[in-house]
N, CA, C and O of each residue as an XYZ file, in Angstrom:
520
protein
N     -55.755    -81.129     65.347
C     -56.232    -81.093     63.999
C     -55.090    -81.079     63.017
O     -53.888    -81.018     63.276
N     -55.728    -81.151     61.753
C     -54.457    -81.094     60.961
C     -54.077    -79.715     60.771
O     -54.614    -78.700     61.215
N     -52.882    -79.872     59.908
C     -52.310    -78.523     59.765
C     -52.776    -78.274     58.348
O     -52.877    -79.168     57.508
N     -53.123    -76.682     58.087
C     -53.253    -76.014     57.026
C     -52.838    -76.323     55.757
O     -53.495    -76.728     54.799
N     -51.230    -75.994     55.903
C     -50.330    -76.007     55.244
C     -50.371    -77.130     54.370
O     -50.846    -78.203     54.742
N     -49.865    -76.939     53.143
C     -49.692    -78.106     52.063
C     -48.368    -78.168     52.001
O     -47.669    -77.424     52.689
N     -47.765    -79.245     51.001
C     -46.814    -79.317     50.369
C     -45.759    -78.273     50.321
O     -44.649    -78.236     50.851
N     -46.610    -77.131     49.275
C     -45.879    -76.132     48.693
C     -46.218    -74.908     49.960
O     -45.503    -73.907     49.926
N     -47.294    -74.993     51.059
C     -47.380    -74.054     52.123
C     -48.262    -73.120     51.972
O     -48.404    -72.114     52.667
N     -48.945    -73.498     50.929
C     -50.424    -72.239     50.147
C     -51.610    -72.875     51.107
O     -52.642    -72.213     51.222
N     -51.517    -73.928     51.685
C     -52.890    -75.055     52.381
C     -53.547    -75.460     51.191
O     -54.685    -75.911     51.326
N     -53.171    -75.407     50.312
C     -53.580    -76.266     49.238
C     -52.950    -77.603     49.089
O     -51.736    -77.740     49.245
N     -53.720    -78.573     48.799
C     -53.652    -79.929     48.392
C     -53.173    -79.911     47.000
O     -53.165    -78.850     46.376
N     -52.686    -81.253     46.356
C     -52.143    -81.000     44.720
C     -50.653    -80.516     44.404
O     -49.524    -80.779     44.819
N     -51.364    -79.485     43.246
C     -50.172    -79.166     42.494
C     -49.768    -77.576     42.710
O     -48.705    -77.000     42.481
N     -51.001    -77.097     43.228
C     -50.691    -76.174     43.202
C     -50.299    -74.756     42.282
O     -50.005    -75.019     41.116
N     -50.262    -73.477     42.608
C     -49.606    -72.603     41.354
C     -48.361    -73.071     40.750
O     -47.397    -73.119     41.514
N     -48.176    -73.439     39.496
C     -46.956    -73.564     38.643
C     -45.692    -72.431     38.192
O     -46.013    -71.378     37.641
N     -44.576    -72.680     38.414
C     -43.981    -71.127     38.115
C     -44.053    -71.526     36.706
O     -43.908    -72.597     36.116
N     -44.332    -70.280     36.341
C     -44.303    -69.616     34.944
C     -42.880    -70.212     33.889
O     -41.790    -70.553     34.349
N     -43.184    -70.214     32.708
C     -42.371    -71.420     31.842
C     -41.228    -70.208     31.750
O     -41.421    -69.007     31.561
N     -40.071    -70.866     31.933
C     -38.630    -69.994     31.778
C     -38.427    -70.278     30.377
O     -38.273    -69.172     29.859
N     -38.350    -71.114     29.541
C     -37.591    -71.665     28.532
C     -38.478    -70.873     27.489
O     -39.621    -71.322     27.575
N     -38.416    -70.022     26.679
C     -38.988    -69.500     25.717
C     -38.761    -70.683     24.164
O     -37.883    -71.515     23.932
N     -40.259    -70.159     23.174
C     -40.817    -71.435     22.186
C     -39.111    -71.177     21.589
O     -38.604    -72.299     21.605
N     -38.094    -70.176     21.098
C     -37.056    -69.643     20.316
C     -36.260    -70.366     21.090
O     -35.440    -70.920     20.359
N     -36.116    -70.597     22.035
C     -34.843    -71.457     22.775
C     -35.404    -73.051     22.305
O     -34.598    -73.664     21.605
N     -36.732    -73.782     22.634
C     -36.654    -74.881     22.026
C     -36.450    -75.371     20.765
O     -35.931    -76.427     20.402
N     -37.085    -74.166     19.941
C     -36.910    -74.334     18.592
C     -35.221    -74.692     18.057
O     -34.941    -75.672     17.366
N     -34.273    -73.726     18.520
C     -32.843    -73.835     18.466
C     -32.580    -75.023     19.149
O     -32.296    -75.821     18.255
N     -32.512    -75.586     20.203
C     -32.402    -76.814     20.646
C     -32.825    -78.525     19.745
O     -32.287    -79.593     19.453
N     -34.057    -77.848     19.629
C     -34.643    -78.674     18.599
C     -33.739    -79.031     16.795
O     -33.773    -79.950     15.977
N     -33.239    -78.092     16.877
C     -32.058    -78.056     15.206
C     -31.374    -78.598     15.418
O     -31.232    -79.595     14.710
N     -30.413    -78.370     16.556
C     -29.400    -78.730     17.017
C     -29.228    -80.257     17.209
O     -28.424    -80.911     16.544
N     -29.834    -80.654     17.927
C     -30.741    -81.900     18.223
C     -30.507    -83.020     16.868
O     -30.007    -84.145     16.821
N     -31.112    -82.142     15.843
C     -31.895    -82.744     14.347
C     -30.563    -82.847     13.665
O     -30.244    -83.814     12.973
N     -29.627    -81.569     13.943
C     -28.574    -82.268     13.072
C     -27.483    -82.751     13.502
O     -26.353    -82.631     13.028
N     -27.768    -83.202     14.245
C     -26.524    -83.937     15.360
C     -26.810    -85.405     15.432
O     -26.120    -86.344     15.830
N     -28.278    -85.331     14.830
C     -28.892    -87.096     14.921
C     -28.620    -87.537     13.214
O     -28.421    -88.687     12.821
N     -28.663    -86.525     12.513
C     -28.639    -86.447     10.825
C     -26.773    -86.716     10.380
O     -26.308    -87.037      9.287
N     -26.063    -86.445     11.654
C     -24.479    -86.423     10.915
C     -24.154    -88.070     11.882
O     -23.217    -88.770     11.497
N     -24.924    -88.482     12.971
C     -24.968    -89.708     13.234
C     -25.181    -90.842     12.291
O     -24.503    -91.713     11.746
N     -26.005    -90.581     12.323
C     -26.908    -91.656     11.280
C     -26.150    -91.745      9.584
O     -26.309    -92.834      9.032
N     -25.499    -90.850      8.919
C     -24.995    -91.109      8.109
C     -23.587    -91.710      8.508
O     -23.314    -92.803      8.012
N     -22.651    -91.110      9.362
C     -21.393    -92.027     10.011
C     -21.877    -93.561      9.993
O     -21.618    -94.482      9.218
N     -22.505    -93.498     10.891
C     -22.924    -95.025     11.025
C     -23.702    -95.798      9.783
O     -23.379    -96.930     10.143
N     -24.248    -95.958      8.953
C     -24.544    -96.242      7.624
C     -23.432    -95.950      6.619
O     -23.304    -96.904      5.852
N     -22.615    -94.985      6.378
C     -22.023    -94.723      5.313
C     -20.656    -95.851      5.164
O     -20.486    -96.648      4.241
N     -19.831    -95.655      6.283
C     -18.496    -96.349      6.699
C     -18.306    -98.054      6.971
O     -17.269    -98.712      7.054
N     -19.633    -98.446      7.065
C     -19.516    -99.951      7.658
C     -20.188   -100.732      6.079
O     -21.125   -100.471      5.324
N     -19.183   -101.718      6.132
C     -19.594   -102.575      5.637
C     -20.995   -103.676      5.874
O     -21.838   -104.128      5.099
N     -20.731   -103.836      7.428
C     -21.456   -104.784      8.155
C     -22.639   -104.192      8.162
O     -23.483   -105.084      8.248
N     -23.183   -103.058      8.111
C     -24.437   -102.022      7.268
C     -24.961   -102.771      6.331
O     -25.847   -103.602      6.531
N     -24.234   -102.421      4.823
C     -24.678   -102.910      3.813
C     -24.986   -104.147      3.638
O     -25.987   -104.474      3.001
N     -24.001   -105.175      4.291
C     -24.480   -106.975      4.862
C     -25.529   -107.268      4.904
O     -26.180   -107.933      4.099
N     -25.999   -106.529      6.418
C     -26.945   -106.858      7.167
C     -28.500   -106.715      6.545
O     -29.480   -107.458      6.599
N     -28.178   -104.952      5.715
C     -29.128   -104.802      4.543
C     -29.432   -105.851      3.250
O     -30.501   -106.007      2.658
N     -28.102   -106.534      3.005
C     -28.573   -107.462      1.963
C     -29.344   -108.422      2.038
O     -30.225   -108.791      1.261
N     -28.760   -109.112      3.657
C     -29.410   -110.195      4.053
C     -30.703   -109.907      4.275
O     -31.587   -110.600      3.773
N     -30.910   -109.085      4.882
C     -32.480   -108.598      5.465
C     -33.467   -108.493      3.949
O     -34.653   -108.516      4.279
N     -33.326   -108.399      2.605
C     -33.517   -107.314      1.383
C     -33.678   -109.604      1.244
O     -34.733   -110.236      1.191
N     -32.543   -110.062      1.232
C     -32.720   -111.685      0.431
C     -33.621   -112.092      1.253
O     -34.586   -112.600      0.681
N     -33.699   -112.053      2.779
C     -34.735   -112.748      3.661
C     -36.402   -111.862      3.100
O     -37.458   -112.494      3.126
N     -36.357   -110.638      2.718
C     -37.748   -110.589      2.244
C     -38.105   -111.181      1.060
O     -39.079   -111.917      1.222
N     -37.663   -111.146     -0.164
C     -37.522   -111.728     -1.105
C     -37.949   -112.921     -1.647
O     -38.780   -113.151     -2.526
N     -37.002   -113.899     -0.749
C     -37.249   -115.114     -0.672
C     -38.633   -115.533      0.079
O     -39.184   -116.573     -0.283
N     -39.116   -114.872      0.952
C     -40.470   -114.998      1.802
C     -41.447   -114.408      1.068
O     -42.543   -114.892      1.349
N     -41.496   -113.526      0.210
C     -42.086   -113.338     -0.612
C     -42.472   -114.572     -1.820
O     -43.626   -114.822     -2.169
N     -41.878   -114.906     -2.078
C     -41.643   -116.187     -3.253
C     -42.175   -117.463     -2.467
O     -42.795   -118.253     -3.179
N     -42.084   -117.699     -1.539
C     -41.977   -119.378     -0.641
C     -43.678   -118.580      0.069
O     -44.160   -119.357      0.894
N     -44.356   -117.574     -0.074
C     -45.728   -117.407      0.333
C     -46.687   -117.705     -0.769
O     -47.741   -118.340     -0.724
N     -45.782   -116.791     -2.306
C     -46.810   -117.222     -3.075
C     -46.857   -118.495     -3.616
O     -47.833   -118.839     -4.283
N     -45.733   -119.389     -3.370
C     -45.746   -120.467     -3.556
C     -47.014   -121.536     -2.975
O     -47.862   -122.177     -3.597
N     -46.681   -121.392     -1.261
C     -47.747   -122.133     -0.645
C     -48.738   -121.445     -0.256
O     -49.264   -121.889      0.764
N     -49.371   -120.167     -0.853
C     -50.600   -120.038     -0.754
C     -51.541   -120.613     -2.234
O     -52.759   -120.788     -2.262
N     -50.690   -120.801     -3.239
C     -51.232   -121.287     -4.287
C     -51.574   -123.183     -4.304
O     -52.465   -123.838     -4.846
N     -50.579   -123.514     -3.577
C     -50.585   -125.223     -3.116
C     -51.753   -125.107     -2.570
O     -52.693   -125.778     -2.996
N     -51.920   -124.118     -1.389
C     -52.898   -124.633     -0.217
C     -54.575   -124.051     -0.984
O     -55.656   -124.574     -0.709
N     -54.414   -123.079     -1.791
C     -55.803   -122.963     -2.711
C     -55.837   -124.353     -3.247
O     -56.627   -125.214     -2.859
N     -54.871   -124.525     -4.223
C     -55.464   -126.127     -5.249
C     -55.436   -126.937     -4.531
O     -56.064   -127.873     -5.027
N     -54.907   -127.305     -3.170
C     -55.396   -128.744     -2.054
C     -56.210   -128.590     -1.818
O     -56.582   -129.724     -1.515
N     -57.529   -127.558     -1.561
C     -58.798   -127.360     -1.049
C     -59.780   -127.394     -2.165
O     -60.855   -127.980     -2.033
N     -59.455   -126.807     -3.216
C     -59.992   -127.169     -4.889
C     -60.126   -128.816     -5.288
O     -60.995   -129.388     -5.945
N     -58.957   -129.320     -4.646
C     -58.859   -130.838     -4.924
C     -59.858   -131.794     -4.044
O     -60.487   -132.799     -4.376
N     -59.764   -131.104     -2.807
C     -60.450   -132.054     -2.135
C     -62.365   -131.906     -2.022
O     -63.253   -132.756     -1.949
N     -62.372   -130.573     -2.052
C     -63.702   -129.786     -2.143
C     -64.695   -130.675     -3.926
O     -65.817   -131.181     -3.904
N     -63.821   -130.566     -5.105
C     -64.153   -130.558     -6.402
C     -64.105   -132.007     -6.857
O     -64.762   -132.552     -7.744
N     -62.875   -132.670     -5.787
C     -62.418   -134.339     -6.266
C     -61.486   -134.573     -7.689
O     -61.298   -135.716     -8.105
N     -61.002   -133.545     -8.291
C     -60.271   -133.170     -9.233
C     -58.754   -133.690     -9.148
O     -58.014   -133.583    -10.126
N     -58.210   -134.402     -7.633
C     -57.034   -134.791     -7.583
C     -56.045   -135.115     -8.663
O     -56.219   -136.213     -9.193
N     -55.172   -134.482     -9.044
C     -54.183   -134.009     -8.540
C     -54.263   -132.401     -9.499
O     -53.452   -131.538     -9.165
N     -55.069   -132.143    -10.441
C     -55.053   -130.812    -10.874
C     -54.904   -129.856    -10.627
O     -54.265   -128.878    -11.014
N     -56.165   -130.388     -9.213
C     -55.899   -128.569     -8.671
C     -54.592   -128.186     -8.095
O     -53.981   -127.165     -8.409
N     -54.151   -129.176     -7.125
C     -52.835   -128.975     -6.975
C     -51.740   -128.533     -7.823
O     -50.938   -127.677     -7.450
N     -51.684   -129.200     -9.152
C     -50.760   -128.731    -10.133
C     -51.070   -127.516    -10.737
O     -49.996   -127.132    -11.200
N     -52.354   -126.282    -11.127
C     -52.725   -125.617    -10.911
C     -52.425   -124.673    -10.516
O     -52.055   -123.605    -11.004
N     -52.620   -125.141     -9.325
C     -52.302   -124.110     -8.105
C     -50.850   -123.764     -7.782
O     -50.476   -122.604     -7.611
N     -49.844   -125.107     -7.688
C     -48.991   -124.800     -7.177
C     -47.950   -123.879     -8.835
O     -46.968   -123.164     -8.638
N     -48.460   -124.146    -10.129
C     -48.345   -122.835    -11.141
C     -48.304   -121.866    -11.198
O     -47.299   -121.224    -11.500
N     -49.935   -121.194    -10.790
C     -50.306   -120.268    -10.254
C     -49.597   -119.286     -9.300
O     -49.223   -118.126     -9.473
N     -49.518   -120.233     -8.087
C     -48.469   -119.743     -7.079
C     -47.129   -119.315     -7.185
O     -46.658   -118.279     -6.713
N     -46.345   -120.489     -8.064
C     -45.554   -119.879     -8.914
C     -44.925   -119.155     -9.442
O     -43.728   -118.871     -9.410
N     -46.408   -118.558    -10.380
C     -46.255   -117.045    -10.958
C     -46.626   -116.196    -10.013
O     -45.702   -115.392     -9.889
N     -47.562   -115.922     -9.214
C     -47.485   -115.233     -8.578
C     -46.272   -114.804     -7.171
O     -46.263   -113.747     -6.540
N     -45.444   -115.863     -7.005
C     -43.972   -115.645     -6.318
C     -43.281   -114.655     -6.916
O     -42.766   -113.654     -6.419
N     -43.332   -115.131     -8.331
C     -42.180   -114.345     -9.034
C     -42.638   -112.832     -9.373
O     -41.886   -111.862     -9.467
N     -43.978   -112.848     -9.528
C     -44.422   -111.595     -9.866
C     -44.381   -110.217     -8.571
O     -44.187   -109.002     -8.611
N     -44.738   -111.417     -7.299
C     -44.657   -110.272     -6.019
C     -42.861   -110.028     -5.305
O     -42.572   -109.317     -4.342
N     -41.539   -111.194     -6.476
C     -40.548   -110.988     -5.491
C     -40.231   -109.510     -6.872
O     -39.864   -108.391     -6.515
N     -40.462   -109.860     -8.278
C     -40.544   -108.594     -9.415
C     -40.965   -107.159     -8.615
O     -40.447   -106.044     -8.570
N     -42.246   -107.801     -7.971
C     -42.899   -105.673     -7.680
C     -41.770   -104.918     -6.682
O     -41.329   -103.773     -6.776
N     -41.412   -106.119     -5.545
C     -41.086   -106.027     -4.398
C     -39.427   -105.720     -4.506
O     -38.864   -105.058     -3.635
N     -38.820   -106.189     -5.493
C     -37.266   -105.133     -5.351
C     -37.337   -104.303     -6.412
O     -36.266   -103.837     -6.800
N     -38.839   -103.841     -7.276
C     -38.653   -102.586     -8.189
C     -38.790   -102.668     -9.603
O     -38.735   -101.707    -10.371
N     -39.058   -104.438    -10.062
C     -38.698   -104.497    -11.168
C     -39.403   -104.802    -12.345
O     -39.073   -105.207    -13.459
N     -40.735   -104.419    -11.662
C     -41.835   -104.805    -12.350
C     -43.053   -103.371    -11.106
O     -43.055   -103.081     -9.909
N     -43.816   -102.940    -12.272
C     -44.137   -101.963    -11.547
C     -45.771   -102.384    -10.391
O     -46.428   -103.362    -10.747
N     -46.134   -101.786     -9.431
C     -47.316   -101.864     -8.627
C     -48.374   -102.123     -9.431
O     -48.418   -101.804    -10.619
N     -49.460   -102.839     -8.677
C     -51.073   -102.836     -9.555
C     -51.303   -101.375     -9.636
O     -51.315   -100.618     -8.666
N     -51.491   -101.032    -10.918
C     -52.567    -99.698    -11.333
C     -51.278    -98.814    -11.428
O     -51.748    -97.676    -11.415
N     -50.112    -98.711    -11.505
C     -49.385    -97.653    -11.860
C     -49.222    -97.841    -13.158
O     -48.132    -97.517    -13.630
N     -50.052    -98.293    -13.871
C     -49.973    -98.016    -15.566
C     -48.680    -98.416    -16.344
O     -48.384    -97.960    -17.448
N     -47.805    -99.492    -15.504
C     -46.759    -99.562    -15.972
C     -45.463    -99.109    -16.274
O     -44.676    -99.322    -17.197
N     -45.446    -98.286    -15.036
C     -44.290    -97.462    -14.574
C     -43.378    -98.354    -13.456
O     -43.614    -98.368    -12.248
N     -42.621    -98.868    -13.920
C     -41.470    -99.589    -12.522
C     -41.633    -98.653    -11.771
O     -42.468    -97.782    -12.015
N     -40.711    -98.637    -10.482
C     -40.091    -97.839     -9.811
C     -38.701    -97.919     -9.468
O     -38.523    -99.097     -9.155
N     -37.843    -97.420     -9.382
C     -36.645    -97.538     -9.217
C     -36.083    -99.033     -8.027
O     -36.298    -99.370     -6.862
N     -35.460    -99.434     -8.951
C     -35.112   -100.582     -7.928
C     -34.530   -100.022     -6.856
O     -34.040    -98.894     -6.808
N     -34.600   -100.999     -5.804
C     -33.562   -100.981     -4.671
C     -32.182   -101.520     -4.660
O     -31.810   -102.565     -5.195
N     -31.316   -100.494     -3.836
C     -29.895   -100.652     -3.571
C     -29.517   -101.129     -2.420
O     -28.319   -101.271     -2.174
């Protein structure tokens, strides 16, 4: 037959009794700080000192920007091409639209680095970005 015995030698199957937690909540908590500001004096070294930081941020800051602008552009084309073809209005809606779109590029690349404020904030900018 089989044998009794488990794993741990109780003849229990599983997991069995667990020993009791050594590490008290005051030891993680301290660990846990430690931890927090050791990741907090990282993270500024590495951001503060490099140039190739601030670069990478610009580029990333022009690549939204510009995608911002080149969406509202051709989502305003692709409304007045469907206006045009739907209505038979050729070439209006298109010209229209691609206006429209336009303004609305410039208005969402305005909200989007700060310089023109959100719908419904009553006309409060917000601080541009750096």
């Amino acid at each position: 037959m089989a044998d009794k015995t488990g794993p741990d030698g109780t003849g229990e199957t599983g997991r069995g009794r667990q020993p009791e937690a050594t590490i008290r909540d005051d030891e993680l908590e301290r660990r846990r700080r430690d931890l927090e500001a050791s990741l907090a004096t990282r993270r500024t070294d590495r951001l503060e000192g490099k140039d190739e930081a601030k670069a990478a941020t610009g580029y990333g800051q022009a690549l939204k920007l510009s995608s911002e602008f080149i969406a509202g552009v051709v989502v305003g084309v692709g409304l007045g091409w469907i206006i045009d073809r739907l209505a038979g209005t050729a070439p209006w809606g298109l010209i229209v639209g691609l206006l429209l779109g336009f303004g609305a590029g410039i208005l969402n690349v305005l909200r989007s680095a700060g310089l023109a404020s959100e719908f419904g904030q009553g006309g409060k900018p917000r601080e541009p970005k750096k």
